[in-house]
N, C-alpha and C positions, 0 to 999 in steps of 0.2 A: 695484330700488332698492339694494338690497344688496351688490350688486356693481358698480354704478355710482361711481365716483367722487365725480362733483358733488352726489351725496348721502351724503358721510361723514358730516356732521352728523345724522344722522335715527337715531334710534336707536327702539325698540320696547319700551313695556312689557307683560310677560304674565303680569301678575299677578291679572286678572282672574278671577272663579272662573267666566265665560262661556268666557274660552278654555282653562282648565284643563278641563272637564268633557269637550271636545273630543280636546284633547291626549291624556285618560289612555282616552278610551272605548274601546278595543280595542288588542291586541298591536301591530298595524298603525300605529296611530296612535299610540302608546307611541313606537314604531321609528322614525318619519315625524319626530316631533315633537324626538326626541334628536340624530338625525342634522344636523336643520336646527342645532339649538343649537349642536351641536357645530361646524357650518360657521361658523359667524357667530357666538361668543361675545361678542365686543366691541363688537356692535350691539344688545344685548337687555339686558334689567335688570329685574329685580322688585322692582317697587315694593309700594304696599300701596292695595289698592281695594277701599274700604267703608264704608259709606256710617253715618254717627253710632253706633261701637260703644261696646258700653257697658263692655268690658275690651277685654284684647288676644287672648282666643280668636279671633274672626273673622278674625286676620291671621295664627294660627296656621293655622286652619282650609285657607283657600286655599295657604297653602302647603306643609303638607299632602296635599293634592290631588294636588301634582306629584312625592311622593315615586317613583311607577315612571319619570319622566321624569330624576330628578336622579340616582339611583341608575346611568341610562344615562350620566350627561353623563363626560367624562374631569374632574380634578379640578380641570385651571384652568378649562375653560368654567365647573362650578358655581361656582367661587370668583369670574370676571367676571360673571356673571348673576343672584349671590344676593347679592352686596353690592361686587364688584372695581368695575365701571363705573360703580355709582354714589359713589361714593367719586371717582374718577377726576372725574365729571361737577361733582360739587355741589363739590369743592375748588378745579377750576379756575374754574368761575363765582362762587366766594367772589373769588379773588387779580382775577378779573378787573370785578367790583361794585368789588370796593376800589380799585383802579388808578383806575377811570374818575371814582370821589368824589372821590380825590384832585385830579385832573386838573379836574374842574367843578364840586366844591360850593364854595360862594360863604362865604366866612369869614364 
């Protein structure tokens, strides 16, 4: 899908602390895990998943987690993956909500 065209729109969040436990469990998977990133930065984004906290440790916590991974990534993959894409993502679907109210909400 990644490398398919007709799915440029699909993008991956791996903010999960299910697939971080994954990602960081061995050197192998450290190595596996930065390389894909680094392949495909502008398809991945971390988000934040967890589920009713009661501060903002748990969203430290998991990401956290990926410190051996992000330590691998070069420094634009981490900057599109820890906050570049989404920024990209959620500003174009701002201009593009407001286009379309303009266009249909009803005076």
């Amino acid at each position: 899908m990644l490398k398919d065209p007709a799915f440029n729109h699909v993008y991956f969040d791996i903010s999960w602390d299910e697939v971080a436990k994954y990602a960081v469990a061995s050197d192998e998977a450290i190595r596996r895990t930065s390389d894909f990133l680094n392949r495909y930065p502008d398809r991945l984004l971390f988000g934040t998943d967890t589920v009713a906290p009661r501060d903002p440790q748990p969203y430290f916590a998991v990401y956290n987690m990926w410190d051996p991974v992000w330590e691998r990534l070069t420094p634009e993959a981490k900057e599109k993956i820890t906050k570049g894409n989404y920024e990209r993502l959620f500003n174009t679907a701002r201009t593009r909500v407001r286009a379309w109210e303009k266009t249909h909400a009803k005076s």
